[in-house]
Legacy VTK file of the C-alpha trace (Angstrom):
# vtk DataFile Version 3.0
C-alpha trace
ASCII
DATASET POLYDATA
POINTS 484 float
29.173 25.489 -54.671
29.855 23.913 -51.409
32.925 21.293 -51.218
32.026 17.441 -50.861
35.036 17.029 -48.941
34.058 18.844 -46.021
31.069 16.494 -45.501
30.864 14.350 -42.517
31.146 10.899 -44.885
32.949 7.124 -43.680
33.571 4.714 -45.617
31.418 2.082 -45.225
30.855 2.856 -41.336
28.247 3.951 -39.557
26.874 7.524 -40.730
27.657 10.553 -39.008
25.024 13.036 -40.219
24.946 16.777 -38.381
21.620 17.374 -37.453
19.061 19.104 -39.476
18.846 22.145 -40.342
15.414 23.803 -40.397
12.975 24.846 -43.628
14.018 28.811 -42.936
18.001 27.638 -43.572
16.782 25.580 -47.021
14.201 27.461 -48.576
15.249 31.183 -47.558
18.537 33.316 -48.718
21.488 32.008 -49.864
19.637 28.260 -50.783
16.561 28.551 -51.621
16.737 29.564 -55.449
19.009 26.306 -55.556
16.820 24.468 -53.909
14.177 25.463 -56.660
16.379 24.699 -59.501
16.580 20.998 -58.177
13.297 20.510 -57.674
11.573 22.109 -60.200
12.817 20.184 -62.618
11.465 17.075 -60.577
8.126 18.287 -60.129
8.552 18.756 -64.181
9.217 15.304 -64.624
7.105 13.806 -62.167
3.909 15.913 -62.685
4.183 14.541 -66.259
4.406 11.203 -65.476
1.052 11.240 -64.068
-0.491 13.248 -66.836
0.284 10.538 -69.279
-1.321 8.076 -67.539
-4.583 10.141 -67.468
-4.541 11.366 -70.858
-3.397 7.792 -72.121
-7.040 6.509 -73.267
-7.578 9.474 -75.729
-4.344 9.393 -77.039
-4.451 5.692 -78.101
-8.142 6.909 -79.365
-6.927 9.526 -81.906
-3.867 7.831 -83.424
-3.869 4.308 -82.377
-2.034 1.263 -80.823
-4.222 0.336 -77.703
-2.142 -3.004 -78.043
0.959 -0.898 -76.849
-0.889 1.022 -74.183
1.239 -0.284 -71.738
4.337 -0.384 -73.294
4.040 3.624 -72.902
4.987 3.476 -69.487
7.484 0.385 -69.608
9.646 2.344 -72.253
9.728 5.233 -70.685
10.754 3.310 -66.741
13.108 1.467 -68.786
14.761 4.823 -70.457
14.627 6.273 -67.332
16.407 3.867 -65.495
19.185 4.738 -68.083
19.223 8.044 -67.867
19.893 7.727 -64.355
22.836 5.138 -64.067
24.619 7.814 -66.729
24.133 10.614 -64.397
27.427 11.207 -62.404
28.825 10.226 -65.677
27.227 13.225 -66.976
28.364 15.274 -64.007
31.947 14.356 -64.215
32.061 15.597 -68.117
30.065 18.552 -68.015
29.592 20.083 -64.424
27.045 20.648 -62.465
24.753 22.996 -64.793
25.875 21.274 -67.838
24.522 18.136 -66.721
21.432 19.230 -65.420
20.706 21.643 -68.487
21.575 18.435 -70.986
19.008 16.304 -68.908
16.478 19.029 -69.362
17.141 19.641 -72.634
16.559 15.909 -73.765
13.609 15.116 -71.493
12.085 18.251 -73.481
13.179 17.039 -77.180
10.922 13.902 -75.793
7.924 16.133 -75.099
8.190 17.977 -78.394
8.130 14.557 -79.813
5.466 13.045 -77.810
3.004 16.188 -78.553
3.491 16.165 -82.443
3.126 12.225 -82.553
1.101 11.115 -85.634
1.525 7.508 -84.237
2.012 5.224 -81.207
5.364 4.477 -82.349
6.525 8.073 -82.512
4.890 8.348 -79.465
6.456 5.310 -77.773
10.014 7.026 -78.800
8.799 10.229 -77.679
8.032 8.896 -74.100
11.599 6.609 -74.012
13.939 10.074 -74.485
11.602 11.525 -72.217
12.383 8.872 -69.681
16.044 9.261 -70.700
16.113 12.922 -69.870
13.807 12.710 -66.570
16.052 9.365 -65.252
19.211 11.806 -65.289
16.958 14.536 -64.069
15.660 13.054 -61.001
19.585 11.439 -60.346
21.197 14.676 -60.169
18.693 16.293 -58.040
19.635 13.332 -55.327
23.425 13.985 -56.533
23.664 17.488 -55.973
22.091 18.293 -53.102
25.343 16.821 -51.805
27.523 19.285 -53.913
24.854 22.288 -53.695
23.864 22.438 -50.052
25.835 21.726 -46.554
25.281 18.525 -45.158
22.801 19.878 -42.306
20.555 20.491 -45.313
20.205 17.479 -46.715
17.321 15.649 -44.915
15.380 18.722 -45.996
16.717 18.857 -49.608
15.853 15.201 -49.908
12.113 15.481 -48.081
11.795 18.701 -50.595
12.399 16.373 -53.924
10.501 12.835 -51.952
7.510 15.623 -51.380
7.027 16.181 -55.197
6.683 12.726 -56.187
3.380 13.293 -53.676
1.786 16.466 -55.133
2.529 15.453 -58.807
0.127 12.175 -58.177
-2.285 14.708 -56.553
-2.120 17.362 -59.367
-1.373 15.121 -62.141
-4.620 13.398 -63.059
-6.594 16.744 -62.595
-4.724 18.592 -64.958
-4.303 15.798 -67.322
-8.045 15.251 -67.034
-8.500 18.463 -67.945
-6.286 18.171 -71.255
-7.872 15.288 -72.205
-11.754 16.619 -71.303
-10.777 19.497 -73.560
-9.660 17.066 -76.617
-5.944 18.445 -76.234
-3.889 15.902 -75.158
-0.991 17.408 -76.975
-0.974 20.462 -74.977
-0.536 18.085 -72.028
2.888 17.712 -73.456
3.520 21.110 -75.332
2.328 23.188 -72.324
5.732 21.987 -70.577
7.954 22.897 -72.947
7.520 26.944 -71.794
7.747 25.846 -68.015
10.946 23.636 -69.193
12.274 27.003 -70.794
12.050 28.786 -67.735
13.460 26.375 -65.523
16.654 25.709 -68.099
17.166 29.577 -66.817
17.046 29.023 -63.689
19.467 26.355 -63.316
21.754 28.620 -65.561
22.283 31.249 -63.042
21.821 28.912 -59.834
24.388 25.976 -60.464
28.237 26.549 -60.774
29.452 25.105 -63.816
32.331 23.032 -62.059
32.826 19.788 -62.898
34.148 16.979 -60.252
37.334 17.453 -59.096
37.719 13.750 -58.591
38.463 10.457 -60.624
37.640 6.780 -59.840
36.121 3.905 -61.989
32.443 5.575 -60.959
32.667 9.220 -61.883
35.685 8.882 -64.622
33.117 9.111 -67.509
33.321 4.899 -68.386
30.091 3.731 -68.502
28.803 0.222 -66.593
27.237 -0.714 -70.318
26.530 -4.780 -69.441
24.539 -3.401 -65.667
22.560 -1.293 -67.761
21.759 -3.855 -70.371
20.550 -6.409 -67.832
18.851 -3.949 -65.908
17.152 -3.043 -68.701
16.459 -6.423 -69.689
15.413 -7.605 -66.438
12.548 -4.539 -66.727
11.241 -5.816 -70.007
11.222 -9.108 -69.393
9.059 -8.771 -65.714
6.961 -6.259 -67.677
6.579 -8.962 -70.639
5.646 -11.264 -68.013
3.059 -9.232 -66.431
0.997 -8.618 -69.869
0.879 -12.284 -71.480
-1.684 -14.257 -70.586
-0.542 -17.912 -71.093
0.540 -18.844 -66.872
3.436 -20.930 -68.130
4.884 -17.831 -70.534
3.909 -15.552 -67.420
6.492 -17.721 -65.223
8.926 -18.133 -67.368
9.489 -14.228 -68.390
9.000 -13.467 -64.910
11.871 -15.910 -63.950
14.025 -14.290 -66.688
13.593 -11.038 -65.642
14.759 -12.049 -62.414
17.803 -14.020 -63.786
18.433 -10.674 -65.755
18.748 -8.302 -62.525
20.552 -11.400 -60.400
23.576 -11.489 -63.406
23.407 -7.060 -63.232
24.285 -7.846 -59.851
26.592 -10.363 -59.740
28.810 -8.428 -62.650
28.652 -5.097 -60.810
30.156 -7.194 -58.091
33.376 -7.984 -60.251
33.051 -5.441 -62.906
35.800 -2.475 -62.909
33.355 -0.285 -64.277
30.583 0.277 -61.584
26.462 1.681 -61.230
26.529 1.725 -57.350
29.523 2.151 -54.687
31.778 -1.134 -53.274
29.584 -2.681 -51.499
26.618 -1.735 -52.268
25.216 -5.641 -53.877
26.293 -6.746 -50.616
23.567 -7.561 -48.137
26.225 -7.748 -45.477
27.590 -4.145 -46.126
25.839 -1.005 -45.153
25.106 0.227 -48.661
23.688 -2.539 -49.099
21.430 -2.803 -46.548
20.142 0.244 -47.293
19.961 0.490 -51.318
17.689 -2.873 -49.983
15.330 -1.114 -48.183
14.936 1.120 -50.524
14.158 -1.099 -53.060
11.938 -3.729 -50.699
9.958 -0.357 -49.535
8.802 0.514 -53.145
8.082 -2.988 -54.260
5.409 -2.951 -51.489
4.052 0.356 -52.084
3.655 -1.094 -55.865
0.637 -2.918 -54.787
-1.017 0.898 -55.224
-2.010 -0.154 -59.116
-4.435 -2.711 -58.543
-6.026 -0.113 -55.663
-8.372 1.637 -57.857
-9.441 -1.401 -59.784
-10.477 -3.358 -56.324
-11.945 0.097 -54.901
-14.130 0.118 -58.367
-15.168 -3.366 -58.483
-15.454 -4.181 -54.534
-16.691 -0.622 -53.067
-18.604 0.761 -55.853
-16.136 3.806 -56.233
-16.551 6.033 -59.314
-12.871 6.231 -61.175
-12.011 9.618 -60.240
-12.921 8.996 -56.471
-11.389 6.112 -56.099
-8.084 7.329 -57.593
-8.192 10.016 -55.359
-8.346 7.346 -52.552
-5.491 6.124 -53.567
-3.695 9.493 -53.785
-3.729 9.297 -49.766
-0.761 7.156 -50.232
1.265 9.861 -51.802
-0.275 12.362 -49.772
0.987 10.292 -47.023
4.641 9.780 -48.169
4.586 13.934 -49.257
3.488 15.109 -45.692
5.541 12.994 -43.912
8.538 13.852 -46.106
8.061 17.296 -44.918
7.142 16.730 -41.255
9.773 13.945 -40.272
13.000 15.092 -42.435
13.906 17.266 -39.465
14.367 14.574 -36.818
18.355 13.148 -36.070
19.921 11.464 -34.007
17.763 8.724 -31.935
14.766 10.075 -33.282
16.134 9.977 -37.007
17.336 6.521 -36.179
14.056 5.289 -35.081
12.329 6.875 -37.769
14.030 4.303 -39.907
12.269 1.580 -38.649
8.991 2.545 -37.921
8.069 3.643 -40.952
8.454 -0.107 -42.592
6.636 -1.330 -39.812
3.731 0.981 -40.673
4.086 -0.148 -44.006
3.573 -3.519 -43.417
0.875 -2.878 -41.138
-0.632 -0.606 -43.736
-0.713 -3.418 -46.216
-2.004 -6.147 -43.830
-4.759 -3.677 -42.657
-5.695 -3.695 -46.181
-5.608 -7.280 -47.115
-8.097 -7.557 -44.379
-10.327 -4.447 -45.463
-10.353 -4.518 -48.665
-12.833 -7.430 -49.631
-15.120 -6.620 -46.712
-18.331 -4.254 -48.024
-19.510 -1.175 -45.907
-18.335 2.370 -45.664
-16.224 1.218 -42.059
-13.838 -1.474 -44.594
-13.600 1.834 -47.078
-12.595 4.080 -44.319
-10.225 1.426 -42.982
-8.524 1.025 -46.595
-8.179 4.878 -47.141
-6.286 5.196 -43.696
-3.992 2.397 -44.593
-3.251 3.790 -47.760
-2.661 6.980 -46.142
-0.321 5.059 -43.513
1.382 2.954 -46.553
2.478 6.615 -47.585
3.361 8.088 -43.906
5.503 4.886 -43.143
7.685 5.352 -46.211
7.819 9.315 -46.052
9.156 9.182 -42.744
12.246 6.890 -43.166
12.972 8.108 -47.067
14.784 10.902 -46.023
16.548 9.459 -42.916
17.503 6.045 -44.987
18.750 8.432 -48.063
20.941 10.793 -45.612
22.539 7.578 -44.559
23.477 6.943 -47.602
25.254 9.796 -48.585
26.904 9.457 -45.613
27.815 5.587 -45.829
30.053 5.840 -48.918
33.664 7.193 -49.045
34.479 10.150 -50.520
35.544 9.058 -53.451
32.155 7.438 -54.326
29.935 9.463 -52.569
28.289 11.076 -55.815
27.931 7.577 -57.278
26.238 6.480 -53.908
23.755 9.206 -54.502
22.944 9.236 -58.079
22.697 4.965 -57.495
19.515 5.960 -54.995
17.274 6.827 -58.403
18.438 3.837 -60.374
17.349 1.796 -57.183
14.799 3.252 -56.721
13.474 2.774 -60.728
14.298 -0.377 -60.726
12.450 -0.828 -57.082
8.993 0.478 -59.017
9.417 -0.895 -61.986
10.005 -4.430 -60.909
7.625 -4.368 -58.338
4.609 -2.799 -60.519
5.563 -5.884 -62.846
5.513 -8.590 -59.988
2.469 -7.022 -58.411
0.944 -7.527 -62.067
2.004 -11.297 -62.287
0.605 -12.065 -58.684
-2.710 -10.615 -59.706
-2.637 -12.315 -62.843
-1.869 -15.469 -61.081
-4.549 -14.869 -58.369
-6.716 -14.238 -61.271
-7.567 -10.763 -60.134
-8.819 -9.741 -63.375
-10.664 -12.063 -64.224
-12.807 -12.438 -61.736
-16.665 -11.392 -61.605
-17.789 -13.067 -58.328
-16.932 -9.940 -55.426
-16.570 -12.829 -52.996
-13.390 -14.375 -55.249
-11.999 -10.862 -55.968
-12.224 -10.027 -52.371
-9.870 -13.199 -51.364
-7.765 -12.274 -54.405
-7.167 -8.817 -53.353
-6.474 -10.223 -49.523
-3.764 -12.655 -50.691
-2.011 -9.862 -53.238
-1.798 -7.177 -50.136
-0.926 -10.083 -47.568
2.359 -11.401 -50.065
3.604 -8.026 -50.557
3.343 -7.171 -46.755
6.530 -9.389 -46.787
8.562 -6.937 -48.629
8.457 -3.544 -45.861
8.473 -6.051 -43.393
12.387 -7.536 -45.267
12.950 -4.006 -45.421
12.873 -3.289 -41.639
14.804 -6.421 -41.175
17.478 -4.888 -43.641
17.682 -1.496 -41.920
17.321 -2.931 -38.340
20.498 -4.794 -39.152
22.161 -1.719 -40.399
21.804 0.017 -37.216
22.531 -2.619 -35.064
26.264 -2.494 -37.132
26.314 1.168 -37.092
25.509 0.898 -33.071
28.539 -1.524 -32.493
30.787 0.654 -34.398
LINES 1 485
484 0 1 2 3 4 5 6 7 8 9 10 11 12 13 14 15 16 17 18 19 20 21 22 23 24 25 26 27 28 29 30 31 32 33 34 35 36 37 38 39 40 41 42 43 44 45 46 47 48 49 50 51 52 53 54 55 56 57 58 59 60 61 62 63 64 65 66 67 68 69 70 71 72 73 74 75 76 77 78 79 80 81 82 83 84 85 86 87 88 89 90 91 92 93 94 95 96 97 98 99 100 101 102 103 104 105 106 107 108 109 110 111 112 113 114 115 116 117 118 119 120 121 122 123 124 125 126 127 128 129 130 131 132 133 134 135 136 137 138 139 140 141 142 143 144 145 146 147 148 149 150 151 152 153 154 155 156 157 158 159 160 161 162 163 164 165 166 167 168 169 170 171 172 173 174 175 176 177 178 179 180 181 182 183 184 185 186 187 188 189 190 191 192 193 194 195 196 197 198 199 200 201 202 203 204 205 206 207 208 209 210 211 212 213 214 215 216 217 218 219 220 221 222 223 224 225 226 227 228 229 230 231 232 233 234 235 236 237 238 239 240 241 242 243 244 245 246 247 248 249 250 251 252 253 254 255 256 257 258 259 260 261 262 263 264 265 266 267 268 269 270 271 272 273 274 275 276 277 278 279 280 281 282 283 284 285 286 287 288 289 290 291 292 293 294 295 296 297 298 299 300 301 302 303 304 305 306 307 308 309 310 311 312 313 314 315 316 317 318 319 320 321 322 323 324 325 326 327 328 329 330 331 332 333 334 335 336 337 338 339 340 341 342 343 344 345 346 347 348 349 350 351 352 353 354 355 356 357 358 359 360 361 362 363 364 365 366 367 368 369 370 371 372 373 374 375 376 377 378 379 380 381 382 383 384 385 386 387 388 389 390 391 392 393 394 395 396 397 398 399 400 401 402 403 404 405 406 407 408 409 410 411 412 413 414 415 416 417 418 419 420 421 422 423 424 425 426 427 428 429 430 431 432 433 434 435 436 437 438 439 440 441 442 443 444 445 446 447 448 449 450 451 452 453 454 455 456 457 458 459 460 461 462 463 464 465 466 467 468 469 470 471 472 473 474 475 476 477 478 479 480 481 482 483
């Protein structure tokens, strides 16, 4: 297991990444079973959370509680958001392959619960260990490609885990579609149990067993408890807010969800016991400048859930096209994972902020085609989607490296592991507020095309703002890291 200590890390500085190694070093002998063992058990994780979301509708049709549909996915976000901010807890008590094999282990018990459901409650627990398990999961993967691999490796390491987020939303619905055309949604969840097996063995003979060598407040095994209560809370809440239909109850959940993750952040300012680095709820530091963009970038990449309905109801799209219209996005954000993680030093840095500026483009180029008719305005919306996806694939791996690279060495693991709970949080909040614009804008409720159209233009013009705050954030972060 390589030592964090020889990595190139400041503390709070500008980064000093080596430059990339290439896809031979990562992938080929002595890394590349290691590399597998991390992300496998992503693909695992994410592939399913696409699945679900296909084979939803006959699910709620054989056992019930359509009036918790949503609450499926909310539970599980929420859980998963958990999961993650214990994850260098986890590391620090049971090592490397310990960890890893625990997170496995529980995101399974979750899919042998959600495939022998007899109701939507047992269901609804099923999905939240699942989340529980896949939070830590996808946290240690970011974690330990820090411990695992040298630090040339790790814009590839990270573009290899960003790049199955992609081809689980392109495989996902098809073989959850299949499942559920074949009246076996259960296999959808048994089938991974085998595959979960298999990949328990493999990161039994791949990861060291070591646990970290270190102790500070992060990584000592205390747990942030009141963060991940509000954080928690501030997810429910938005998601309470985006389901209601009464606009005053719809504001005033909203607001409290927002309350909720402002006091998580003002206590993980003072608290002993921390989620995230020092500085990292500081807009003026370089954490958190960057755990910002991060965030900003997938609150405007959120705007993705309302794609299919528009495509549907403005361009005539049958479901299964236009979901796979949407896919571009993620097919996007996968190939430009893969294509741009290589790049370092002014190119790296540049990288950084021209892929928000794509993604704001992106969204204003669909804000203006998406209530216009004709095949041009669909071609137009399908490349934006597909640019939404290229501008955040190419600065994901270049804004994450930073990262790793921007906290001491004392908090570097915490620094990593924070990048899923940001990023959960990121999605989960911003799926919510997309939700309580639309509902706002009336998006759902609307039958006249002409109405929807300048619906759907004001939902993609608002959340435009957020890439464009998120170039802002990391333009400022290399401007300090330039004058240092």
């Amino acid at each position: 297991m390589a030592s964090s200590t020889s990595s190139p890390l400041t503390t709070g500085a500008a980064p000093v990444p080596e430059a990339p190694a290439g896809w031979a070093q990562l992938l080929g002998r002595p890394h590349g079973l290691k590399a597998l063992a991390l992300t496998g058990a992503v693909a695992m994780h994410a592939i399913n959370v696409h699945i679900v979301t296909t084979i939803l509708p006959s699910v709620v049709q054989e056992i019930g509680g359509l009036a918790w549909y949503a609450w499926s996915t909310t539970l599980f976000v929420v859980a998963s958001i958990i999961g993650a901010a214990l994850a260098v807890r986890m590391l620090a008590r049971w090592g490397a392959r310990g960890a890893m094999l625990a997170g496995l282990l529980v995101f399974g018990l979750g899919s042998l619960l959600c495939a022998t459901a007899p109701s939507m409650p047992m269901l609804l627990l099923g999905r939240a260990v699942q989340g529980l398990g896949g939070g830590a999961v996808g946290a240690l993967s970011y974690t330990l490609i820090r411990l695992v691999f040298p630090p040339a490796l790790w814009p590839r390491a990270i573009g290899l885990i960003s790049a199955m987020w992609g081809v689980a939303t392109l495989s996902g619905p098809a073989v959850g579609g299949l499942f559920a055309q074949a009246g076996q949604w259960r296999l959808a969840f048994g089938a991974l149990l085998p595959l979960l097996v298999l990949q328990m063995l493999l990161v039994q003979r791949q990861l060291a067993p070591q646990r970290l060598l270190r102790s500070t407040p992060a990584q000592d095994g205390r747990i942030a408890g009141l963060q991940i209560v509000l954080l928690a809370l501030s997810v429910l809440l938005v998601a309470a807010a985006s389901v209601v239909t009464a606009p005053l109850w719809q504001w005033l959940l909203g607001a409290a969800g927002l309350l909720a993750g402002a006091a998580a952040i003002w206590h993980e300012r003072r608290a002993s016991r921390r989620l995230l680095p020092q500085g990292s709820t500081a807009l003026g530091q370089p954490l958190g400048m960057l755990y910002a963009a991060v965030a900003l970038l997938l609150v405007g990449t959120m705007t993705e859930v309302f794609v299919p309905y528009l495509l549907q109801h403005l361009h005539g799209l049958q479901p299964l096209t236009a979901g796979y219209v949407t896919a571009l996005l993620a097919g996007g954000w996968s190939v430009a994972s893969v294509l741009f993680s290589g790049k370092s030093g002014r190119a790296g840095r540049a990288l950084m902020l021209i892929g928000p500026v794509l993604c704001t483009l992106a969204l204003v180029a669909l804000a203006l085609a998406m209530p216009w008719q004709g095949m041009a305005a669909l071609v137009v919306c399908g490349l934006a989607l597909a640019v939404l996806g290229l501008g955040v694939g190419m600065a994901w791996p270049h804004v994450l490296n930073a990262i790793m690279h921007s906290a001491s060495a004392q908090e570097a693991d915490s620094a990593a592991s924070g990048i899923t709970t940001v990023q959960l949080y990121g999605m989960a909040v911003g799926a919510a507020l997309v939700g309580l614009v639309a509902n706002a804008l009336g998006l759902t409720a609307l039958g006249d095309p002409a109405a929807l159209g300048r619906s759907a233009l004001w939902l993609f013009a608002v959340f435009a703002l957020f890439p464009a705050l998120a170039a802002w954030s990391l333009r400022r972060f290399l401007r300090r890291a330039a004058a240092l």
